[in-house]
N, C-alpha and C positions, 0 to 999 in steps of 0.2 A: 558386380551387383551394386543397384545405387544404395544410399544410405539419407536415414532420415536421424531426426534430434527431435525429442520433446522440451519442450519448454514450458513447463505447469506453473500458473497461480492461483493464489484463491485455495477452497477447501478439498475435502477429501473427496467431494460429488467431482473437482473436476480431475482429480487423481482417475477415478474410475471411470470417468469419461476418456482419460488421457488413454488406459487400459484397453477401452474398444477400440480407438484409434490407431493403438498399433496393431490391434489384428487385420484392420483392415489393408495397414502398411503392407504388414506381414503377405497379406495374401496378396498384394499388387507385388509383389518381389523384392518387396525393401528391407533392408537390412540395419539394423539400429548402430548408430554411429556413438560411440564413448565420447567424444567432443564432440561441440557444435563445429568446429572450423573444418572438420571429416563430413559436412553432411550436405547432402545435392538438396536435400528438402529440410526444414523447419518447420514445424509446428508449433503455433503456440497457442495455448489452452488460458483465454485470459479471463480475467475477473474484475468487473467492471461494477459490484459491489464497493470496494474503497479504490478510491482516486490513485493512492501511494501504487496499487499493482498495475492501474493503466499508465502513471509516469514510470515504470520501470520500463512497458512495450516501447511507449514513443523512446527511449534511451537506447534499445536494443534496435531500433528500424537502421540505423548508419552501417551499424555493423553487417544488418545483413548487403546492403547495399555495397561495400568494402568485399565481402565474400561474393556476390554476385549469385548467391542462393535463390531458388524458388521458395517461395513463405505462402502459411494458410496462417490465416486464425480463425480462431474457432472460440469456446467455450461460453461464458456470460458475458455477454458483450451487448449494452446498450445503444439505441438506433442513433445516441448523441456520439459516444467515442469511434463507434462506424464509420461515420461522416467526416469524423476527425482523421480516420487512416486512410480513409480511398484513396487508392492509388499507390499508397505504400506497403501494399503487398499480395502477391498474387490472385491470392482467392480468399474473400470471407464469406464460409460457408457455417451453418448453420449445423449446429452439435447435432439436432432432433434428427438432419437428413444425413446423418452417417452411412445410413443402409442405401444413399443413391453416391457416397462421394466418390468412388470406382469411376461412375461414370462421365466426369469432369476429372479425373487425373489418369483413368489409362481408357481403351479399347476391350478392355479385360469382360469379357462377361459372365458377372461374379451374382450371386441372389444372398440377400442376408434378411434377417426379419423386418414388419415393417417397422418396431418400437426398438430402436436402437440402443434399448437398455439391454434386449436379449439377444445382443452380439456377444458371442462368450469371449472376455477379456484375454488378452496376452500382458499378464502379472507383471510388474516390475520386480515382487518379490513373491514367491509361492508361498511366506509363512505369514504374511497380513494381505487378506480378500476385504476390499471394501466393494462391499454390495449394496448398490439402490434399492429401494424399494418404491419410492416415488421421486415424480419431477415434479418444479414448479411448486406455486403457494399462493395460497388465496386471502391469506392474514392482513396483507398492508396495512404491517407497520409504516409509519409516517416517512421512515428513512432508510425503509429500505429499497432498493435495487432488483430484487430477486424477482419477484413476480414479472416487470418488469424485461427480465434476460429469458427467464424461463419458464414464463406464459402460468397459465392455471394449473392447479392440484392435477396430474394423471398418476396414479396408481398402479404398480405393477403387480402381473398376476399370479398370485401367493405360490404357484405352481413351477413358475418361472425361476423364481425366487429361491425356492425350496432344491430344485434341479440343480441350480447355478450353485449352492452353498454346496451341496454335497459333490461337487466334482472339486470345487474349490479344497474339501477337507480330503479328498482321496489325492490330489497333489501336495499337501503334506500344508493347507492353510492350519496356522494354531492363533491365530485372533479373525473371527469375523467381525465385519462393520457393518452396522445395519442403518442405510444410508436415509435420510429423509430431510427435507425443508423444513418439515412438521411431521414426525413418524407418527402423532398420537392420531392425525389424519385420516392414517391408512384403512383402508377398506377393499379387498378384495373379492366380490362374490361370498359378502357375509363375516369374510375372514377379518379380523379388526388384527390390532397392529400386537396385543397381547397374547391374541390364538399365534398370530404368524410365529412369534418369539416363542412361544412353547414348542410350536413345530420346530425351530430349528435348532433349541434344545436336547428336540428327542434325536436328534441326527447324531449317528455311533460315531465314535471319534474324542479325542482328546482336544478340544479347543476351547479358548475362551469367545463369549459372544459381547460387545458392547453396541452402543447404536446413539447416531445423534444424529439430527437433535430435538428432542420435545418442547413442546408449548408446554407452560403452567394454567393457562386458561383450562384446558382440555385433559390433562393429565390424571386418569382414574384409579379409581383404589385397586381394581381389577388388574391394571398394568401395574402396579405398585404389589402384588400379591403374585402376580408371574415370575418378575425380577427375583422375587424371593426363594419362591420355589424353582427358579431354575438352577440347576446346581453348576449350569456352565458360565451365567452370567455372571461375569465380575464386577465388584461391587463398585464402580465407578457408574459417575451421573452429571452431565453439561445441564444444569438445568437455568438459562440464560435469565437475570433478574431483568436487566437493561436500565432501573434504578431506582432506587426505596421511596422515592414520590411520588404521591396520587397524582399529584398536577400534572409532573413530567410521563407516569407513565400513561393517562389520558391523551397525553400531546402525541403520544409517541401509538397512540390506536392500539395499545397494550391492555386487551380489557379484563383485569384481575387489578388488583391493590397489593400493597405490600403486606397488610396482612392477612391476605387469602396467601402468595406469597410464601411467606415464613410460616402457617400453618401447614401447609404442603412439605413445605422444607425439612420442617419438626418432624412431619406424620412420618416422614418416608426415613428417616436416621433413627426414628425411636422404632419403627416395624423392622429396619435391619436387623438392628441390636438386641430385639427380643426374638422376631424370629429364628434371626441365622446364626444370633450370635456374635457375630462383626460387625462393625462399622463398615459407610460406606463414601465414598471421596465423591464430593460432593463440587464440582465447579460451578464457575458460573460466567458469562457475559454482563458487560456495563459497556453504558456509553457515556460520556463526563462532557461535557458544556452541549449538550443540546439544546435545540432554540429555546431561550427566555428560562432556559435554568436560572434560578436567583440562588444566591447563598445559602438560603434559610431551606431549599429543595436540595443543598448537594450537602449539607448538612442531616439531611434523613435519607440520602445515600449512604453516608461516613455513618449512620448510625446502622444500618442493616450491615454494613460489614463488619460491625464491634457486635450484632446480636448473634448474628449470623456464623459468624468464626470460617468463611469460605475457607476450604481446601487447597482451593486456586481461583484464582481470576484472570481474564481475558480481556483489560481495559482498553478503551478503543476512543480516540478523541473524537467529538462529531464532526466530520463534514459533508453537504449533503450532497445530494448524487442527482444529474438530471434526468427527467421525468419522473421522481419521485414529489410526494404531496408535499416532503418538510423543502422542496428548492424552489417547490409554485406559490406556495401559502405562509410558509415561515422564514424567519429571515437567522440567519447564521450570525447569533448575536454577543454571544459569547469569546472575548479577547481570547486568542491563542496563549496568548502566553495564562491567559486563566485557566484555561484548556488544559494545561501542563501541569500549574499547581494543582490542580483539583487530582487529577494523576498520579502524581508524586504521592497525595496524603492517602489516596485510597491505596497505592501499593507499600508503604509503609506501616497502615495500618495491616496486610494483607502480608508483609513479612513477618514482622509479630507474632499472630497466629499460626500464620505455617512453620515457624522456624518452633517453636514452642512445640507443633506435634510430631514435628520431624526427629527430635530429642527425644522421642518416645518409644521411636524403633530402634533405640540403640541396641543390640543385643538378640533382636526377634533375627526370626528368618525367616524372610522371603520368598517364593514362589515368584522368579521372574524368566518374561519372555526376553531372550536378548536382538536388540535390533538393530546394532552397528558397533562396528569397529572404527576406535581412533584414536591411533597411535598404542600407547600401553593399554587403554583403556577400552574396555566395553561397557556399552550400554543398555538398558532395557528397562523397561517400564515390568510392576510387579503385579500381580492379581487385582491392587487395590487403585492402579495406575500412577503410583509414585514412579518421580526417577531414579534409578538405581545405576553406579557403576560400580566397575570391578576391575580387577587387573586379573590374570590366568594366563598364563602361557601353551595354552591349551589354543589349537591352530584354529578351528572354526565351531564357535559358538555362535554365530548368530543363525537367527531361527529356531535354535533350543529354548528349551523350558528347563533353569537351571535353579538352583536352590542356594541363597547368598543369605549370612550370615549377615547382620548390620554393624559395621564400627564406627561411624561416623554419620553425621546429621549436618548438613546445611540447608541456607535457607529456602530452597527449594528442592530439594536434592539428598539425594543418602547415597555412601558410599560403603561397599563392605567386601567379602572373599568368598568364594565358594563353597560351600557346605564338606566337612571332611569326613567322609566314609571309610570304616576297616575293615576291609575283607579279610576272613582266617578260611583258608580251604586246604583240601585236603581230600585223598582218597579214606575209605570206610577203616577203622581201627588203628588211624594216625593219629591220633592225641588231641584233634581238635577241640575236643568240650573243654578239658582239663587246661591247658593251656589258655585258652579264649578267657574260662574262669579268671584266672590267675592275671592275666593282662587284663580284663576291665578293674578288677580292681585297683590298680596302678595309674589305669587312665582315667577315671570317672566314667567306664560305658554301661551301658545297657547291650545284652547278647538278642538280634533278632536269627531265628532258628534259619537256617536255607536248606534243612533237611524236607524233603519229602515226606517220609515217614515219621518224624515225629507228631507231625500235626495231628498225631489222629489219640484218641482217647483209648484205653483198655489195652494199649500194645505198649506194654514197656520192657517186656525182654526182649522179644525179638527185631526191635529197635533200635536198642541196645539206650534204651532213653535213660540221660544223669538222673540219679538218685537223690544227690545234694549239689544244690544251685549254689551253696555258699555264699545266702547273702546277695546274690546274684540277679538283677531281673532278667529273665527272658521271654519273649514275644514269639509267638506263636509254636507254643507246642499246647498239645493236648486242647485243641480248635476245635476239634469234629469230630461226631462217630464214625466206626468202619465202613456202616452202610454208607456214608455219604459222597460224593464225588467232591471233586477237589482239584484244581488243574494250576498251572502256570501263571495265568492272568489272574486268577484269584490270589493266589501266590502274591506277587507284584501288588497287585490291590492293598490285601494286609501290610506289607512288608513297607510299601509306601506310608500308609498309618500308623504303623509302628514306627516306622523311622521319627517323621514328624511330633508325636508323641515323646519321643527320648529326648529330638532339641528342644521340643518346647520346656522343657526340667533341665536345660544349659548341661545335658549331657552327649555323649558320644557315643554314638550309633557303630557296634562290631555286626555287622555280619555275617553269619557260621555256618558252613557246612560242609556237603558234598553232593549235592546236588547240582550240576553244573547249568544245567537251564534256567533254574530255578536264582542264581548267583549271577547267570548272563540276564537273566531278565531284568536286574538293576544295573551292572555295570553296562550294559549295554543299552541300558534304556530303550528295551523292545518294546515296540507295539502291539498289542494285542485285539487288532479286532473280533467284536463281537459275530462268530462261527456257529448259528444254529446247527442240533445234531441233524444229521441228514437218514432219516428212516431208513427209507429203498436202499440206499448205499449198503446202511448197518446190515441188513439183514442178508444181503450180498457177500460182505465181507466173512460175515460168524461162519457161512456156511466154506470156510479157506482153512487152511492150515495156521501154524504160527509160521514156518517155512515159507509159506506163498505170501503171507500177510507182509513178513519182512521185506521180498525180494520188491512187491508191489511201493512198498514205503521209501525204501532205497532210492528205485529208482525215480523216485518225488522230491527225495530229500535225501543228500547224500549224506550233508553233515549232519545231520538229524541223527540218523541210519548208526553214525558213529560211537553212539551213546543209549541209546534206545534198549531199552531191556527184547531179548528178541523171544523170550517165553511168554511175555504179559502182554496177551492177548487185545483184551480191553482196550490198553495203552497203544496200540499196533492200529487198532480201528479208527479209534479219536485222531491219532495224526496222519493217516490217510483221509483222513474226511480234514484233517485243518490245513494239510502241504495240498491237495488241489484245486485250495483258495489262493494261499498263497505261501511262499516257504519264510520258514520264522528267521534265518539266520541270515538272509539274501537282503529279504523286502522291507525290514521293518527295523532296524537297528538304528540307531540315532547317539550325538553325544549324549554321554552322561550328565546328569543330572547333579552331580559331586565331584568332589577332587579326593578323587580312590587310591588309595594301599589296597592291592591286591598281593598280601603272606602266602602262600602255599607253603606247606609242610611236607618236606622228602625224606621220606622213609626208603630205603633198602629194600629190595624184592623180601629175599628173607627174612629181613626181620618181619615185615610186613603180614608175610604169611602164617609166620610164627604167631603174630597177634590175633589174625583172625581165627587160626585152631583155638589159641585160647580162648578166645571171647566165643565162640559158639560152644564150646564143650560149658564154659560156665552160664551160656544161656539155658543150656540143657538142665542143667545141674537144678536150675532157680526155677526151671518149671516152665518153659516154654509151651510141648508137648500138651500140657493143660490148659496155657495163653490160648492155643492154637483153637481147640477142640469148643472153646467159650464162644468164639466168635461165628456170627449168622455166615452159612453161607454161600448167600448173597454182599459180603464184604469184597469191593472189588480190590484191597491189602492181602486178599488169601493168595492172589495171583504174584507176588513179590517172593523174591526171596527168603527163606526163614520161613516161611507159611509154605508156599506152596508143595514144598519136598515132601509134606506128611502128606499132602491126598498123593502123592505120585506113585509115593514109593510104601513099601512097608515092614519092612524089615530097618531098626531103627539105627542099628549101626551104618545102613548104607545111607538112611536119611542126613545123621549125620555131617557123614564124610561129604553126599550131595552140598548139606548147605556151606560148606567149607568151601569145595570146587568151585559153586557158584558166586560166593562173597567174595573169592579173590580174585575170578573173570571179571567182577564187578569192578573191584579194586582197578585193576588193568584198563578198564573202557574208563573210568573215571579220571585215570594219570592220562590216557591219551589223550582224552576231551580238555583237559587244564593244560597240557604241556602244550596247548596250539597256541594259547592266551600266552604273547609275547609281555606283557606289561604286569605279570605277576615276578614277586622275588621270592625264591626259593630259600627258604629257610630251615635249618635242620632240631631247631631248640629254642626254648622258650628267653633267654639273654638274646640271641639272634634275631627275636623278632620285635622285643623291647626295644630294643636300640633303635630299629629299624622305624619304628611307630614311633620313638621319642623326635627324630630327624627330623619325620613327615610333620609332628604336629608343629614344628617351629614357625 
């Protein structure tokens, strides 16, 4: 099979350009070559914006000539640098006619759309989707390029748009890019570029949303109120100055001031802070000796980054570009080597500041997406798009969503270790609470519950719920009433809040229980999509047995089927209507989130059993019978163990002996559902498991 190379410059529009590129490879029968010197074809996606990316092509034209490869280029390419390569490579074809390039490189008769944005891409990486939403730009600015490569504003249609995001988050995308020249521009059939952004918002999934890049001329309160209310968008902002003088930004057909400006700049950090609470990273573009800049103009540059305190900067020395108005009209007046100084002082003043707020997250913890591995180190940028690394010995994090603790600050840069989580698990009437107790004290933790059954209010005997917290906080018990429903993903929701909650008070997150779903839903960082209940189904199913209900679910979900209470009904319905979307233990697992101790506590068959005669004869004893009788029922808790034996049965001695048999079948499907979990240590006492946790915290 033959094999191609990409060769990408310039920004993330021509990443995503690069993206349709290879589907269309893809569909001509090429097959993507790990080096260039493997590849029958080359492409190169160039950017003809800054000079620096066209003197890197002409550097690479020898080489292809040495390989004897067939070459295209493509991406923003001016009708000046064109003229400069004729002849030095095979075909320069035009990014817009993607949907005819088949027909110029094979026989192949292939149909793609005619707006070559809604070729659906082949990702270089399935966990960052950068999506266009428009081409071209109708701003001309004085220096730039762009208009120029990539003709006038077109619009893509918000539908398109919306399609392509949600296939991209069912392949497991976790940052969207929302791509534009000028996104404040957009306009689709009414839809402006704030509606689009709440729509892709509301799209189910776990992802974050960011987008560049905006104009400040056009920038409205409205998009400035979406941003906030959207609960996916992270609080990063490119919002490009290009530089704090009126003079230079008039030169530069930049029609805002510097202080319309920095009143935008203000609006939009004081409405994060009050609205959301956060702060929001704030970048920005400059360009330093453009034409007839005079000192006393780059001088109220160097002051809007001493007012300003940017996040980051993206400084860029001018030089102009042909067919643009600053290489017809203005003259390139400013010394190179001024050019540098001027550079120098604005990233000095721009270390300062950043390195000052960088010292701030000494200690917080993180929400970061990881995006490469190198060497010991991982990388990734965090919610707020800081960079973040880490070391873990943990095989493949990148494309997770992981939780790093900060130890260190540099000047651009934080470095820190992954969040550490303690698991205490355990089948029903193994010592978990007591024990859990007893270790956070020791550790500094906070106990979050992973019981099922605790969470609910008015059931504390047959729960078998602690009495005395000792001083203790624990998270999520006594949540909810009986009537209310309450699942897994809710589960994970709280438990994710609650954890958060504990670091942010620099303590340690235990979490307790026996509930083995409810436990894999953290260590295994499941995903839970959003499963409306399915009516026709339900009422399908009520009309089954619990026998048929089971044997149906089984064979959906094997390992489900493992653990599953096979009496509780209710519970039988809900995961046949969620395993023939999709199965939870298969489809949706991902790394963890933390660097887990997973304690299991082994008890003895018989002592085991021994404990649970006791613990239900002295449920009895404190008044269950009465717990029982108190509760609506409509409580779908009647259907559990401990409850359900009084409507079954009635005579109470066999009640009983029932809730004994069935606590310790419980017991049983709970050891076999944890003893599959290779990566828990078995431990039989409370020194056994201190030691164990003193190790891990080292």
């Amino acid at each position: 099979m033959k094999k191609y190379f990409l060769i990408i410059f310039g920004c993330q529009m021509n990443i995503a350009d690069a993206e349709r590129i290879a589907t269309i490879l893809r569909d001509l029968n090429y097959e993507k070559a790990s080096k260039m010197q493997d590849a029958d074809l080359i492409v190169v996606v160039a950017c003809s914006v800054r000079q620096s990316a066209v003197d890197r092509i002409f550097g690479l034209i020898p080489k292809f000539k040495k390989n004897k490869v067939k070459t295209i280029l493509t991406g923003c390419v001016l009708d000046f640098d064109k003229k400069k390569v004729e002849g030095k490579f095979d075909h320069i074809l035009d990014i817009k006619d993607l949907n005819n390039w088949h027909k110029i490189l094979s026989e192949k008769d292939l149909c793609y759309p005619k707006d070559y944005l809604n070729i659906y891409p082949e990702r270089r990486f399935n966990f960052i989707a950068n999506i266009p939403i428009s081409n071209g730009c109708e701003n001309f600015c004085t220096y730039c390029a762009v208009p120029y490569t990539r003709g006038p504003l077109k619009c893509r249609d918000y539908r398109e748009i919306i399609k392509e995001v949600k296939e991209a988050v069912l392949k497991g995308a976790k940052e969207i890019w929302l791509l534009g020249q000028n996104v404040n521009d957009y306009n689709s059939d009414g839809v402006d570029f704030p509606d689009l952004l709440k729509m892709v918002n509301n799209i189910q999934g776990k992802f974050w949303i960011r987008f560049t890049s905006p104009h400040p001329k056009n920038f409205s309160q409205k998009l400035i109120d979406v941003m906030i209310e959207s609960e996916k968008y992270g609080p990063y902002l490119n919002l490009p100055i290009q530089s704090g003088s009126d003079g230079v930004l008039k030169r530069m057909n930049r029609p805002y001031t510097y202080e319309k400006y920095k009143g935008l700049f203000l609006r939009i950090k004081k409405s994060f802070k009050e609205k959301r609470g956060e702060d929001i990273f704030i970048s920005t573009d400059v360009i330093v000796g453009f034409s007839g800049e005079t000192d006393k103009e780059f001088k109220e540059t160097e002051r809007a980054f001493k007012e300003l305190k940017f996040d980051m900067a993206y400084i860029n020395q001018f030089s102009t570009r042909p067919g643009t108005y600053a290489l017809l009209k203005m003259e390139d007046d400013v010394p190179k080597k001024e050019k540098k100084v001027r550079d120098k002082k604005l990233n000095q003043i721009l270390e300062k500041y950043v390195s000052a707020k960088n010292k701030k997250y000494v200690g917080r913890v993180l929400d970061v997406l990881v995006l490469e591995k190198n060497n010991d180190f991982y990388t990734g940028k965090s919610w707020d798009y800081k960079t973040v690394k880490f070391k873990s010995n943990k095989k493949d994090l990148v494309g997770q969503f992981v939780k790093i603790k900060i130890k260190k600050a540099f000047n651009f840069g934080l470095e820190g270790e992954l969040v550490k989580l303690i698991v205490l698990l355990g089948p029903t009437a193994s010592g978990k609470t007591d024990m859990a107790i007893e270790l956070a004290k020791d550790f500094n933790a906070e106990i979050i519950s992973a019981d099922s059954r605790l969470i609910y209010k008015k059931m504390d005997i047959g729960t078998a719920k602690p009495k005395d917290f000792k001083g203790i906080k624990h998270h999520l018990i006594d949540i909810i009433n009986p009537e209310d429903e309450y699942n897994v993903a809710l589960f994970k929701r709280d438990a994710q809040k609650a954890i958060n909650d504990i670091l942010k008070k620099g303590k340690t997150p235990f979490l307790v229980g026996g509930t083995g779903l409810y436990i894999s839903a953290i260590v295994n960082n499941i995903d839970f999509p959003e499963i409306k209940p399915d009516l026709k189904l339900r009422k399908e199913l009520e009309k089954k047995s619990d026998e048929e209900l089971f044997e149906i679910y089984k064979g959906l979900d094997k390992e489900g089927a493992e653990i599953i209470d096979k009496k509780n009904k209710r519970r039988l319905i809900r995961a046949i209507e969620v395993a023939q979307t999709r199965n939870f233990f298969k489809d949706t697992k991902n790394e963890p989130e933390f660097d887990i101790l997973e304690l299991g506590i082994e008890v003895q068959k018989e002592e085991l059993k021994k404990r649970i005669e006791k613990r239900v004869d002295e449920m009895v004893k404190e008044g269950l019978e009465r717990e029982v009788k108190s509760l609506s029922e409509k409580a779908p808790i009647l259907e559990t163990i401990g409850y359900r034996e009084w409507k079954e049965y009635n005579d109470l001695r066999e009640i009983i002996e029932r809730i004994k048999i069935n606590t310790f079948k419980f017991a049983k499907r709970q050891m076999t559902w944890f003893k599959r979990d290779k990566n828990i240590k078995w431990i039989k006492n409370y020194p056994e498991a201190k030691k164990e946790i003193k190790k891990f915290s080292k």
